[in-house]
C-alpha positions in Angstrom: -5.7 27.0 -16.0 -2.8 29.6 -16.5 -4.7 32.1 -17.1 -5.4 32.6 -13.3 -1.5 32.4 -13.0 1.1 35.3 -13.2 4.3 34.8 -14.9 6.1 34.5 -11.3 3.4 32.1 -10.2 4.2 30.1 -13.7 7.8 30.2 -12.6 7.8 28.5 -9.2 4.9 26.0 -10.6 7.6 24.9 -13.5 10.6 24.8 -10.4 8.1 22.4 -8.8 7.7 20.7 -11.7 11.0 20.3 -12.9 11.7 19.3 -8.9 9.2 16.2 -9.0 10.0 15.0 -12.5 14.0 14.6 -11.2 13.9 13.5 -7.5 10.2 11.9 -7.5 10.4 10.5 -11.5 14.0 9.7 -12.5 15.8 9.2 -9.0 12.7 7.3 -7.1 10.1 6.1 -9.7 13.2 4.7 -11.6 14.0 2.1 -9.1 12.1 -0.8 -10.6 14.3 -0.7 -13.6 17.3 0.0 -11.6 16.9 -2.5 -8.5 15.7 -5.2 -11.3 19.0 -4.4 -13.4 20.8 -4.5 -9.9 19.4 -8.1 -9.1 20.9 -9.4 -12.2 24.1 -8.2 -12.6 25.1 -9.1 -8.9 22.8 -12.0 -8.5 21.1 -10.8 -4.7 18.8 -12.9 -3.4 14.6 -12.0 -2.8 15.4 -11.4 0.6 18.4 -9.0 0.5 15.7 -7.2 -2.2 13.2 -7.5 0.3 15.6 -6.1 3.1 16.7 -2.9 1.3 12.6 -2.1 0.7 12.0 -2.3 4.3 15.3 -0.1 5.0 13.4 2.8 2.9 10.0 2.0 4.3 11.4 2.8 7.7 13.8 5.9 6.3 10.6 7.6 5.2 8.4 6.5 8.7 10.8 8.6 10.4 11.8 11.1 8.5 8.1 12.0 7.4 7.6 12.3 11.0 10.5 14.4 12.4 11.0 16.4 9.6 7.0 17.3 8.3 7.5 19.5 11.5 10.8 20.8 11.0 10.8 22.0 7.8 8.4 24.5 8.1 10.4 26.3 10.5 13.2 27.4 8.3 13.3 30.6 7.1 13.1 31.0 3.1 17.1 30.7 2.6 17.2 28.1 4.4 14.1 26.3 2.5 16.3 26.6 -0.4 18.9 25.0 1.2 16.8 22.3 2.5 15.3 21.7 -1.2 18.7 21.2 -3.2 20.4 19.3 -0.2 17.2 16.7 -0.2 17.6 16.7 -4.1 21.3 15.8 -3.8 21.1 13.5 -1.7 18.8 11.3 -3.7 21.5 11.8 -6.4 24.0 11.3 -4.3 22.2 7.5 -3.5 21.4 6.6 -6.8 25.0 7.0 -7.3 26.0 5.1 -4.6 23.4 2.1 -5.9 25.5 2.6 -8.9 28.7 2.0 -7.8 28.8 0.6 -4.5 25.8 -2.2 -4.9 28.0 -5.1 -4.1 28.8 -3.6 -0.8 27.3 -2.6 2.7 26.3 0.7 0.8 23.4 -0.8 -1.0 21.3 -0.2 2.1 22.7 2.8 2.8 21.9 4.2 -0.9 18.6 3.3 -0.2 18.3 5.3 3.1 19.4 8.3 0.6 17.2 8.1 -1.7 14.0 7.6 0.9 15.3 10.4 3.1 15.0 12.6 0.0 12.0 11.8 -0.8 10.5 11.4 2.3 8.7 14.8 2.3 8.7 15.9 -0.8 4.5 15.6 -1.2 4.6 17.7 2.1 7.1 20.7 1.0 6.8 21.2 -2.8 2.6 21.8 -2.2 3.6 24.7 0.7 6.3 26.6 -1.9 3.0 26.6 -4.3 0.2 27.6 -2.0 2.5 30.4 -0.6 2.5 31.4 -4.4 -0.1 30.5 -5.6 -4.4 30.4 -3.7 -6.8 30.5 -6.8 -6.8 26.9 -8.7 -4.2 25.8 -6.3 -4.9 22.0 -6.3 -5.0 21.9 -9.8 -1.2 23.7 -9.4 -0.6 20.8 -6.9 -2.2 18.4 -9.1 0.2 19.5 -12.0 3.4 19.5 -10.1 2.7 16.0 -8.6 1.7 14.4 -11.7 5.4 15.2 -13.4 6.6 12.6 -11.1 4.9 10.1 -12.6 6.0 11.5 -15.9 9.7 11.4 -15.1 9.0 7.8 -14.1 7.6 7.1 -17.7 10.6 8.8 -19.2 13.4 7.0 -16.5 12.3 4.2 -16.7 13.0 2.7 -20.4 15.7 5.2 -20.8 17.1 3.3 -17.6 16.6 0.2 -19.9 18.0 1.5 -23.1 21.7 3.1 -21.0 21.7 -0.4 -19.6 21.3 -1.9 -23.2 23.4 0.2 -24.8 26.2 0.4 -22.3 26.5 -1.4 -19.0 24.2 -1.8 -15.9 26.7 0.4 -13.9 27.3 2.9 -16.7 23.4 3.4 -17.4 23.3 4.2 -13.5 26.1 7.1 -13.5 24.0 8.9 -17.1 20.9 7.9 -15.3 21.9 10.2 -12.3 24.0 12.5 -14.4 20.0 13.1 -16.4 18.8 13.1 -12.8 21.2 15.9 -10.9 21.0 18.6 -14.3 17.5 19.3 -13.1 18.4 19.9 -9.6 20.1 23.7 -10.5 16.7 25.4 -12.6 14.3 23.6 -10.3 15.4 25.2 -6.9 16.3 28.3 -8.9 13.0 28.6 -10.4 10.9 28.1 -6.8 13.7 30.8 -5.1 14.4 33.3 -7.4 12.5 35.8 -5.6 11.0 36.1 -2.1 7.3 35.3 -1.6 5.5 38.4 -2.1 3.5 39.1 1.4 0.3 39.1 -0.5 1.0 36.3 -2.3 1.7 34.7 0.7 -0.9 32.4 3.2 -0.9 33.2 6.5 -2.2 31.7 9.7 -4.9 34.8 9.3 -6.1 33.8 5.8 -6.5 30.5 6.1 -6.4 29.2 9.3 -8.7 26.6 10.6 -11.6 27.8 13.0 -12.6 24.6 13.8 -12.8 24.3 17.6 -10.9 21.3 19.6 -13.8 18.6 19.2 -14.0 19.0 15.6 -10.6 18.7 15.0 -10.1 15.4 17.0 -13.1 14.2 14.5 -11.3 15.1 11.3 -7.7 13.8 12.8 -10.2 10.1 12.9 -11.5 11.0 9.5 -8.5 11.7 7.8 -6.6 8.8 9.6 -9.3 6.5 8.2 -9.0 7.6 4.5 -5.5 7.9 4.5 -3.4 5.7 6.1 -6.0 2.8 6.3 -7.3 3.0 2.7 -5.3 5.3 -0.1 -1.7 3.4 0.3 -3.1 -0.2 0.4 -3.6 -0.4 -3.7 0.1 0.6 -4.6 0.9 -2.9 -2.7 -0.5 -4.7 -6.0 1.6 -2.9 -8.1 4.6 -5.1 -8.2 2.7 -7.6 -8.5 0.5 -6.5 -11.9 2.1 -8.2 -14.8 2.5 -11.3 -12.7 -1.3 -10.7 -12.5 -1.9 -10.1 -16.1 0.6 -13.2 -17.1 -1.3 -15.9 -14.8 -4.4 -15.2 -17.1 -2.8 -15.9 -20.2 -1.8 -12.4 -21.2 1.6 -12.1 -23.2 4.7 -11.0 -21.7 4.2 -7.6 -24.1 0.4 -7.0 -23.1 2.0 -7.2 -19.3 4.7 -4.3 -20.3 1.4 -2.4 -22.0 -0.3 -2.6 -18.2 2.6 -1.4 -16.9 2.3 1.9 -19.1 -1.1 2.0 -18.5 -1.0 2.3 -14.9 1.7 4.9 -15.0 -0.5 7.0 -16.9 -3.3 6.6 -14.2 -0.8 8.0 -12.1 0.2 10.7 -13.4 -3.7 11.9 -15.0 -4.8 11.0 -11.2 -3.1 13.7 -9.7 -4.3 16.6 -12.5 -7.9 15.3 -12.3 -7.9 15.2 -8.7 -6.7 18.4 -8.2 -9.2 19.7 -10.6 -11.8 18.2 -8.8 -10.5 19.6 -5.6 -10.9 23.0 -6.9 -14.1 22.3 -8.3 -15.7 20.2 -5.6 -13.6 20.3 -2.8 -10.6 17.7 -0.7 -13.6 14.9 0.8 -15.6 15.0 -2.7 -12.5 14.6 -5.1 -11.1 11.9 -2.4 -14.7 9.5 -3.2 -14.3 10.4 -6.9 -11.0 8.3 -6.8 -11.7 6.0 -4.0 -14.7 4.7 -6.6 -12.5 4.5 -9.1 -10.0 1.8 -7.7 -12.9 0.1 -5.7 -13.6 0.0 -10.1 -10.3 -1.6 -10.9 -10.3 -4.1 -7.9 -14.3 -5.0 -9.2 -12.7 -5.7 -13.0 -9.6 -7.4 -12.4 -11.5 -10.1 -10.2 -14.6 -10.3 -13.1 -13.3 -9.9 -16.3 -9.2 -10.9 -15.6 -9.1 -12.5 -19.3 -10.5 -10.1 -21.0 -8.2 -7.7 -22.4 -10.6 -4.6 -22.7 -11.2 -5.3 -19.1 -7.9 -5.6 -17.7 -7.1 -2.4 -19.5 -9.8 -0.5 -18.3 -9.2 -2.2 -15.0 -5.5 -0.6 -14.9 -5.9 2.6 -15.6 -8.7 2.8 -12.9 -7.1 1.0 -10.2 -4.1 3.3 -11.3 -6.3 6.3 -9.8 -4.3 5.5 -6.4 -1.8 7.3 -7.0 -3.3 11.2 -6.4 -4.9 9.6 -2.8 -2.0 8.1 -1.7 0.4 11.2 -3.0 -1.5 14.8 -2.6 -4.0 12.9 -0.5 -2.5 13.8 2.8 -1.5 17.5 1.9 -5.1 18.5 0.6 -7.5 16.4 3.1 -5.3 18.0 6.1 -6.0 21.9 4.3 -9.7 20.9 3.8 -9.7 20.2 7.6 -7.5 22.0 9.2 -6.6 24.6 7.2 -3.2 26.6 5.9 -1.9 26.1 9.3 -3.4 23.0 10.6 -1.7 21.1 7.6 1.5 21.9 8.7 0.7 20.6 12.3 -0.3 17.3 11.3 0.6 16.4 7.8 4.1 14.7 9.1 2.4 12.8 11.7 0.2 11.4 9.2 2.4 10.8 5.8 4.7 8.6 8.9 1.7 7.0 10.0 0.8 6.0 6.4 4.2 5.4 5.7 3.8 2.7 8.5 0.9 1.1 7.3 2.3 0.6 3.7 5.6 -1.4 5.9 3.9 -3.2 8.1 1.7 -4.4 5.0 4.0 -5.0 2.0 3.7 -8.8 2.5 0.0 -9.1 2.7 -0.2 -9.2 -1.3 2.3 -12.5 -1.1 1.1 -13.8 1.9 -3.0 -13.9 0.7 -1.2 -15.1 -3.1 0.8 -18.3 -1.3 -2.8 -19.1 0.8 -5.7 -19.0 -1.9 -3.6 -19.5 -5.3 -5.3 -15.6 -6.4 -5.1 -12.4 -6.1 -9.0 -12.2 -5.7 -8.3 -12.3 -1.4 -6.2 -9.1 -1.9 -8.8 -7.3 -4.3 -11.9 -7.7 -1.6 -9.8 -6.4 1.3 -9.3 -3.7 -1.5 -12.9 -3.4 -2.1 -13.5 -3.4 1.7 -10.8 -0.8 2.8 -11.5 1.3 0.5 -15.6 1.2 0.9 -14.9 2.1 4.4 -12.7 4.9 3.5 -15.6 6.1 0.8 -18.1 6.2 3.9 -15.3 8.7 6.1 -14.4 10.6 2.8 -18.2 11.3 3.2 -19.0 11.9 6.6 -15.9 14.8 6.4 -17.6 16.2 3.1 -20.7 16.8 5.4 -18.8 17.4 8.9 -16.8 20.8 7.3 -18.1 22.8 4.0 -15.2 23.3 1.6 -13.7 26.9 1.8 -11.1 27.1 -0.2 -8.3 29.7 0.3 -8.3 32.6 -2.4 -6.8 35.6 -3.0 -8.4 38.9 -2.0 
């Protein structure tokens, strides 16, 4: 794939790399380890647990929203500005988690860390597709994906600091780790202005789509979105519970755990492969098949080893939908400048849906004894979603953006 990149393309991919692995991997995807760590030393109750979740839940509803517009506005200094601000202050509230957990300033860590993350799968794809048009996705796809890769790094080095040291002390090196890749990240995207032929403008990849249509693919992508690509990544908490119940070791239940986070992060390079092979709506029912895969396995074979593993790693195909989902369904419909209309609108909306449903897993749990409720509304939702992701593949060829 780097072929089709110049070195100053390969550049700004790496700053975006290097971006997601620090503020999406060991700052975000770390807070398992570090909110499970937290929970012990200070002894919080579930529901002051549960509390801080729904204080970042509604952090990123809003800030998705009002800033997916805003952002866009900034002039390139500025962008930078915006980038390394957003990247501190996820630092800045891991540190606070660190040292002011016992205190008012739990919550407010939290609101940190989602505000910095809040539109990160919105920004970093526009600083590469103003770089970079052929094998785009597959740029995307690459960039995303590291997130998941700082999360398998953070996540037992989290565990080992906390070993080795103290729960506090393993939070300070955790974010010290976290804040050294803040400097060659955002130098690496700004070292040099976007060259204007480099660049995507509302000329080259505009949509044409007239007002009717669009209202159609605004239902569409609503639909595949926010109804169906969050919902899986409710089940994730909840996995080695899962694999436990059905007399799986403690060990094996770690192993999923791995397993799923490498779903995650091959997810996002194979769909945005796929995207530049197939197209958005194509790529999209590729993945939705895959988890409507997982959700089939883990209710037949949930004793069987080979199937719970097989089951993982497909179910773990939720990640790409639910992370570059948004960003590449909103080009595919609206185009270059479409995206930027809507894509806030709709990250808040799914944002929303993933609040307003994060006790549904629990909820279904407590009423039936299994998990099996959860997994058909899975199978459902996401069946639904398959049959939209379809109708959009037929309702607007794919015509990807390339360079002239």
């Amino acid at each position: 794939m780097f072929k089709y990149y110049n070195k100053d393309q390969k550049l700004v991919l790496l700053g975006a790399c290097l971006y997601y692995m620090g503020l999406g991997g060991f700052i975000f995807n770390s807070q398992s380890t570090v909110l499970a760590a937290v929970r012990t030393l200070y002894d919080f109750p579930m529901t002051k647990m549960s509390l801080y979740t729904t204080a970042g839940y509604a952090t990123q509803i809003f800030a998705s929203m009002l800033l997916g517009s805003v952002i866009f506005k900034l002039s390139q200094p500025m962008k930078k500005y915006y980038f390394a601000g957003m990247y501190m202050l996820g630092v800045t509230g891991l540190l606070f988690l660190a040292l002011f957990a016992d205190t008012p300033l739990f919550y407010i860590s939290r609101v940190m860390i989602a505000l910095a993350v809040s539109t990160i799968s919105i920004i970093i794809p526009y600083i590469i597709n103003q770089w970079i048009t052929v094998k785009a996705s597959t740029a995307v796809g690459l960039a995303s994906a590291c997130a998941g890769m700082g999360g398998m790094i953070s996540n037992p080095l989290a565990s080992f600091l906390f070993e080795k040291f103290s729960t506090v002390t393993g939070m300070m090196l955790l974010t010290a780790f976290a804040a050294v890749l803040m400097v060659p990240s955002v130098w690496l995207m700004f070292r040099k202005p976007v060259p204007e032929h480099k660049a995507v403008t509302a000329k080259t990849a505009q949509s044409t789509t007239s007002g009717f249509e669009k209202s159609t693919y605004v239902f569409m992508l609503i639909v595949i979105i926010v109804a169906g690509a969050r919902l899986p990544s409710l089940f994730s908490s909840y996995l080695n519970m899962f694999s436990m119940s059905n007399g799986f070791s403690a060990g094996f239940a770690a192993m999923l755990s791995s397993v799923i986070m490498f779903g995650n992060v091959t997810s996002k390079f194979l769909y945005g492969m796929l995207i530049d092979k197939a197209g958005a709506p194509k790529a999209t029912m590729v993945l939705q098949t895959c988890v409507i895969i997982g959700a089939v396995l883990f209710m037949a074979v949930p004793a069987s080893a080979v199937g719970m593993f097989v089951g993982t790693l497909s179910y773990g195909m939720m990640a790409a939908l639910s992370n570059m989902g948004i960003n590449r369904l909103t080009m595919a419909a609206f185009g270059y400048e479409g995206a930027r209309k809507y894509q806030g609108m709709l990250l808040g909306m799914s944002n929303a849906v993933v609040a307003l449903s994060s006790p549904m897993v629990g909820i279904m749990y407590d009423a039936t004894g299994t998990f099996n409720s959860f997994f058909i509304l899975i199978i459902a939702v996401q069946t639904v979603c398959f049959g939209a992701a379809f109708a959009l593949s037929k309702a607007r060829p794919h015509t990807p953006v390339t360079e002239k």
